[in-house]
N, C-alpha and C positions, 0 to 999 in steps of 0.2 A: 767510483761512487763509494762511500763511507756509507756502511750500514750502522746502524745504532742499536746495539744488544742489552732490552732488561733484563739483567738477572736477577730472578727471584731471591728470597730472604733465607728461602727453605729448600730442600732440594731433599733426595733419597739417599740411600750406602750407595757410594759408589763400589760396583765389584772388580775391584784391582788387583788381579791376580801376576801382574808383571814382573813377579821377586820369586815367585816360590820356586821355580826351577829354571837350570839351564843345563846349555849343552855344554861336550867335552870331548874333545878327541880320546883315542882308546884308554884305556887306565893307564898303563903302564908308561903315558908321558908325562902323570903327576910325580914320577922319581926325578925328576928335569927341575934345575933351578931355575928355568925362567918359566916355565910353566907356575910353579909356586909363587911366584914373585905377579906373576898375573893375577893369581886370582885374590892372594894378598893384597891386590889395589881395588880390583874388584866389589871384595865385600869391605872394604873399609867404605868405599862410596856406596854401592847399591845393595849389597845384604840378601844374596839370594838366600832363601832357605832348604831347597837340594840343589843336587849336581846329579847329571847324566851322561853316562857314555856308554863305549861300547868295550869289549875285548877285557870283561872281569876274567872271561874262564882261555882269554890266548895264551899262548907260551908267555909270553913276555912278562905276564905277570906270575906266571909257573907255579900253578894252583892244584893242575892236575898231572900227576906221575904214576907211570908203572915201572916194575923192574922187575928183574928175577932174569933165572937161565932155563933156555929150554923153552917147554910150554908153558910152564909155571910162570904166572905170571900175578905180581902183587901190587894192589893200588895205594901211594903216597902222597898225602895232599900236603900242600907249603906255603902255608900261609904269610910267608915272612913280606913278602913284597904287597900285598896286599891288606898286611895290617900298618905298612909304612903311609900305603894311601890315606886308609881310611884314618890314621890317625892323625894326617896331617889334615885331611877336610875337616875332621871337629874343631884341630885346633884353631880353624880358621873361620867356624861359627856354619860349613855348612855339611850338611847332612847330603849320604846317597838316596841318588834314587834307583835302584838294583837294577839293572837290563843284564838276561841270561844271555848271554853269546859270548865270543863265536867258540866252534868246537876247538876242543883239545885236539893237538895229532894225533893223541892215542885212542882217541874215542870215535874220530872222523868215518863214514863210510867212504869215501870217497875225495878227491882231489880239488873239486871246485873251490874257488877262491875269489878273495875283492882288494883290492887297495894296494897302493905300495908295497902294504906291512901281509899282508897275504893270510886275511882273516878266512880260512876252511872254513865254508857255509853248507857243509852236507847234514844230514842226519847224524845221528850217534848210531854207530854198530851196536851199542846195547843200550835201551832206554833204561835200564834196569841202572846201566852204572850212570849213566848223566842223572838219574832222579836221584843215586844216592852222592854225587856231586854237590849236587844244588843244596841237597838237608844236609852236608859233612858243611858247608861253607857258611849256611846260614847256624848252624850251631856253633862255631866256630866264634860266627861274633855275638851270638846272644852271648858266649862263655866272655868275652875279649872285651864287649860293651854292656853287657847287661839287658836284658828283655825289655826292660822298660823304655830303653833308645832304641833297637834296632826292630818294634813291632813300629817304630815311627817312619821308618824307610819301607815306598812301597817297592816292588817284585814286578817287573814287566818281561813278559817271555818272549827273546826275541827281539829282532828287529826288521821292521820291512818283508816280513815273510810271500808277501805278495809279488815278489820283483827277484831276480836273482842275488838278494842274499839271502835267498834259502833256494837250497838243492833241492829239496823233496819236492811233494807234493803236497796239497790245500791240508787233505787229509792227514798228510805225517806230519804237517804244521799242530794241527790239532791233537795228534798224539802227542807229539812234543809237551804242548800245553798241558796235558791233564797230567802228564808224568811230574813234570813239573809246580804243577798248582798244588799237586797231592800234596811230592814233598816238603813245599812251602808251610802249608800246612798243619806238616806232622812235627814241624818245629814249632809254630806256635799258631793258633787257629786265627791270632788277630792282627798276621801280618796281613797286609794288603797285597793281591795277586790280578794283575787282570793283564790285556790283551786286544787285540791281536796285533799293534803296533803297525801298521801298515801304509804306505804310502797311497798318495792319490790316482792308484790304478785299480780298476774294477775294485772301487770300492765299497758300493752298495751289495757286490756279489760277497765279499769277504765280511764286511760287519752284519752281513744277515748269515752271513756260514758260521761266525762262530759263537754270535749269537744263540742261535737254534741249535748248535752244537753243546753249547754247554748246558742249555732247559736239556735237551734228550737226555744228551749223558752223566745232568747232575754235575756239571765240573763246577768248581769254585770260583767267581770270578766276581772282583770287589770294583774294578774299574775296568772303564773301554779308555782304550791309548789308540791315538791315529798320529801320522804328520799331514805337512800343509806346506808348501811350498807353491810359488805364485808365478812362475817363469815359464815361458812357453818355448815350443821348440830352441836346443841350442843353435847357435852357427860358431863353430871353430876357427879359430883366426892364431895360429900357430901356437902358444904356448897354453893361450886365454880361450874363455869361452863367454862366449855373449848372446842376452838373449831379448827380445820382448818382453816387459813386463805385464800380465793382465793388475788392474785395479787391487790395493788393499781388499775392497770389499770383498774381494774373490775368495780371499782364507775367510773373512766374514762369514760369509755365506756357506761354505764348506762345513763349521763350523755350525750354523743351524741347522744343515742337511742331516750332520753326523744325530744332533741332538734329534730329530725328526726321529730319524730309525730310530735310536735308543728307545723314543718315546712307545714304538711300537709294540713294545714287550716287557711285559710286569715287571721281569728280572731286572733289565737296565734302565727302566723309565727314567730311575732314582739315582742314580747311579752315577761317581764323579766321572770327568770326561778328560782325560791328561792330554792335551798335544805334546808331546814327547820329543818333536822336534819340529822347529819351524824357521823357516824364513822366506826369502824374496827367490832365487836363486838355488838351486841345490848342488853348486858346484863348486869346490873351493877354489878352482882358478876364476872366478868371475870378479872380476875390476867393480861391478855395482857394489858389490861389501865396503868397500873403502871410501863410500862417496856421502855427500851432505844430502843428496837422492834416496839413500839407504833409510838416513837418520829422521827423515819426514815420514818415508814412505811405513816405516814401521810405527809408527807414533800413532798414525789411523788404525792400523789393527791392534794396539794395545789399548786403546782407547773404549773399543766393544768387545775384546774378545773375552772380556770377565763378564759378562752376560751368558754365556754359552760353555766357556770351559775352564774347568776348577786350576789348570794350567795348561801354560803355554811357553814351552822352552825353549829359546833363540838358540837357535846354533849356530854360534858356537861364542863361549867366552873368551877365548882367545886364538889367536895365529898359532900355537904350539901345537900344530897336525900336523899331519900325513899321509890323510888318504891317497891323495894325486901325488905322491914322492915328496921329501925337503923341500919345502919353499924357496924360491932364488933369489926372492929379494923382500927388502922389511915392507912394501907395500906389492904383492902379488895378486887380490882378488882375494885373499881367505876369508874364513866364515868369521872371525873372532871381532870382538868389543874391542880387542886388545893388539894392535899388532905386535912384533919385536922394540924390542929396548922399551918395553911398558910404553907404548903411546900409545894414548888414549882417540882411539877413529870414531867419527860424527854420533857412530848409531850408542855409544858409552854411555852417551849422554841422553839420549830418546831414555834409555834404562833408568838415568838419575834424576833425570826427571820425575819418572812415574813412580819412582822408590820414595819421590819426597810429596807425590801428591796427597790429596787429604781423604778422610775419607766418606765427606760428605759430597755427592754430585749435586751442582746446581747447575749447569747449563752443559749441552755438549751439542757438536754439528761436527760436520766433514774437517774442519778447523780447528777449532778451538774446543775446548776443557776445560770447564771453570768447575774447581772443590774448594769446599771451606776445609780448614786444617786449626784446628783450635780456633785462636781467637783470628787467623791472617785468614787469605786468600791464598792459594795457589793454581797458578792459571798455565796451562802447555799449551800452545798454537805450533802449527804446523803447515804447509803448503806442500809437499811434493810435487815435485816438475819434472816429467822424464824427458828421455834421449831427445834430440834434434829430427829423428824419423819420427817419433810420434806425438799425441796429444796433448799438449802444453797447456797446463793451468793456469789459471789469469790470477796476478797477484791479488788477496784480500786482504783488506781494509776495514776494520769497525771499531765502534767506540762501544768499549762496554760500560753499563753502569750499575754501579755494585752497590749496594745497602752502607754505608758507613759503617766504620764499628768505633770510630774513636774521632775525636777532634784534628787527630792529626795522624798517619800513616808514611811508612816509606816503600818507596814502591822500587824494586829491586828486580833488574831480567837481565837472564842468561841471553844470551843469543849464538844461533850457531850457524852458520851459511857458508858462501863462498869467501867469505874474507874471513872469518872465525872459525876454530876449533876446526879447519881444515888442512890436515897434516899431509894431506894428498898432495895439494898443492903446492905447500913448501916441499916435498919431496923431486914435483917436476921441475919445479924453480933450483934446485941444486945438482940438477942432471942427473934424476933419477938413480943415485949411486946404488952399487949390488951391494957393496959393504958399506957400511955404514965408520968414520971416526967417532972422535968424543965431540967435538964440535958441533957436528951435522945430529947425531943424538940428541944434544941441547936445542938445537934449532929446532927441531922436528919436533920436540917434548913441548916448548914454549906454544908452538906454532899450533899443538892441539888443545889447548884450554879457548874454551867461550869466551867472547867479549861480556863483561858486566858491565852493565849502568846500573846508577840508581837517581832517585828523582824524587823531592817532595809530596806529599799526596795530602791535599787539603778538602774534607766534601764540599759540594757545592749542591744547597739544597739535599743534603742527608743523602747524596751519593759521593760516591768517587769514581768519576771520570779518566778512563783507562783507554788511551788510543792504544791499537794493535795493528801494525803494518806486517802482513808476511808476502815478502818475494817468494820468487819461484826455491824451491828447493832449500827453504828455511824451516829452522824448529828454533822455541824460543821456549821461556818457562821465567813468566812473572809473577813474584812474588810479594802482596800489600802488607807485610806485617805493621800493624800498631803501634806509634812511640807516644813516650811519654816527652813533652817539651820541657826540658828546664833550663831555657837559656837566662831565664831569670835569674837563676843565682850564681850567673855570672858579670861582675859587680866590673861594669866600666869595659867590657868586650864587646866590641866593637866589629865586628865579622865585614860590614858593608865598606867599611874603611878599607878593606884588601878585596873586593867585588865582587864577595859571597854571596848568595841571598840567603 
């Protein structure tokens, strides 16, 4: 059954917050040319305006130094690898977003550790030197950028302090923080500092803890940061990890819960709300990152999540990680928009899409998206369909019908499914190679681009009649821009003679 959708003439801002931030595996893999050449494709198509990671203050970016003989001991900070980073994100149009982590070796209490790369998550043996860390660094680049760029990068403390990657406790979580909010601070009062970053475990206990923690103790806090992730128990199947998906709506929801609390207390009623990190999934070996499943399934949650939070940062922009070891092959399950050899996987596009939406809403459902964008239309539809064990969506089907804006329009759509911009596929079609030639590189590059059509658009009765078909595990993004006809002056062109219309 074909539903028939009026869209109104008018419609509100749409709050499309799908650009301002993403994720990034540790710093120290931005000195990596193909990590660069990622995100170099990245913001040429979708434009974020920060970037997020982890591992400013790990060795690898070798920030923090002691030395001396004896007891004697003297602190050296080195900025050189980390003014290579940050200079290469300007040049590239995007700004940080500051996450303090993980410890230095020479500051660590203790041995605990995460990832391949063995990010130490204990406390600092002296808060005293982590808080004059944090102000030597962030003075550093007010001196290196100037105050007026880096009060634009906010400061988040932490990562996940809820879960083992933090050794302490709730409470030495929250020392952390004030140590660090102070110093932020005492370099310029109009950085942005907030917290407590934490994933979706006892999280009502932790966003009322630090909440109530900072009204008591007066801490400084400019935003609440959470993640969101939508995966239920894993099951491990040798290298891979796979899981049940619950609903988009699920980070939806999460998402008005968090705002709920917020709303309960003066301090943050007002307050922005960062997802700091999100997806389907929280495992880099999971095979759904790579899938046309992915690229629908996110489309619904970017759809609403600019109603509830001032950002929402995909994790990850590209395959150049490492938490789970070296990747073993150019399509493993990782988190990024980008696999190896810059190819562009389904969800690239869910992001360029929303980067070219407009920014007036006139119609939205489970489905579809209709903004106006100047004088065009820009429309995203979407279907998610999961695994063959669970609840499978029934394709939909409607005609929508738009206000005319001109005598004549062309109507232009991406489409992206199981036969388009699915490099997944061309990848098991060539027997899944570990390495990759120059060949199979071109294949795989060709094999990720969208199919386009385009199509006349003439109104009919002061609409324009728009069919939208979405199969299972489809994202589309159609476009009615306006033309001017001037086939008139062209003098004895004959188009129908060669069986044009």
């Amino acid at each position: 059954m074909v539903r028939e959708i009026a869209v109104p003439s008018t419609g509100q801002a749409f709050k499309n917050n799908a650009t301002v931030c993403v994720g990034t595996g540790r710093m120290g893999l931005a000195l990596q040319k193909e990590y660069y050449e990622h995100l170099k494709l990245v913001q040429e198509k979708i434009r974020f305006k920060h970037i997020r990671g982890h591992g400013l203050f790990c060795d690898d970016v070798g920030i923090y130094r002691e030395f001396g003989r004896g007891e004697v001991r003297h602190t050296f900070y080195n900025f050189t690898y980390l003014d290579r980073i940050i200079d290469m994100y300007l040049e590239l149009g995007i700004r940080p977003f500051l996450e303090l982590g993980f410890m230095p070796q020479a500051l660590k209490s203790g041995e605990q550790s995460i990832f391949y790369w063995r990010a130490n998550v204990t406390p600092p043996v002296s808060y005293e030197k982590w808080a004059a860390l944090v102000k030597a660094t962030l003075e550093h680049l007010v001196e290196r950028y100037g105050r007026d760029e880096v009060i634009t990068w906010p400061v988040e403390v932490w990562n996940e302090p809820n879960i083992p990657f933090w050794a302490g406790t709730m409470e030495e979580y929250f020392q952390l923080y004030d140590y660090s909010a102070k110093a932020v601070k005492e370099v310029d009062p109009r950085i942005q500092v907030g917290g407590p970053a934490i994933c979706g475990v006892e999280t009502e206990k932790w966003l009322r803890g630090f909440i109530e923690h900072c009204i008591k103790n007066n801490s400084p806090v400019d935003f609440i940061s959470r993640h969101c992730y939508s995966a239920n128990k894993p099951e491990w199947r040798g290298h891979y990890n796979y899981h049940t998906m619950m609903g988009p709506e699920f980070t939806i929801n999460e998402l008005k819960e968090t705002r709920a609390i917020m709303a309960d207390y003066p301090l943050t009623k007002e307050l922005p709300l960062h997802i700091t990190e999100f997806n389907s999934s929280y495992n880099p070996v999971c095979p759904i990152h790579d899938t046309v499943f992915q690229a629908a399934y996110i489309a619904r949650v970017l759809s609403e999540a600019g109603e509830y939070a001032d950002s929402y940062s995909y994790w990850t922009f590209s395959d150049v990680f490492e938490e789970a070891d070296v990747p073993k092959a150019v399509f493993h399950g990782g988190f990024g928009l980008v696999a190896f050899y810059s190819i562009k996987k389904p969800t690239f596009y869910t992001f360029e899409f929303f980067a070219n939406a407009g920014g007036e809403l006139l119609y939205r459902d489970n489905n579809i998206l209709v903004t106006r964008k100047g004088d065009r239309y820009v429309i995203i539809g979407w279907n998610w369909q999961s695994s063959a064990s669970q609840t499978r969506s029934e394709n939909q089907s409607c005609k929508l019908l738009l206000p005319a804006a001109g005598e004549q329009a062309i109507m232009v759509k991406k489409l992206v499914n199981g036969d388009h911009a699915n490099p997944l596929q061309t990848w098991v079609n060539l027997g899944q190679p570990r390495s990759l030639n120059r060949e199979q590189v071109g294949i795989l590059q060709a094999a990720a681009e969208p199919l386009q059509t385009d199509a006349k658009l003439v109104p009919k009765d002061g609409l324009y009649e728009v069919p939208l078909d979405l199969v299972g595990n489809q994202l589309c993004m159609v476009e009615i821009i306006p033309v001017e006809d001037q086939s008139h002056t062209y003098v004895g062109l004959d188009l129908d003679y060669y069986g044009l219309k």
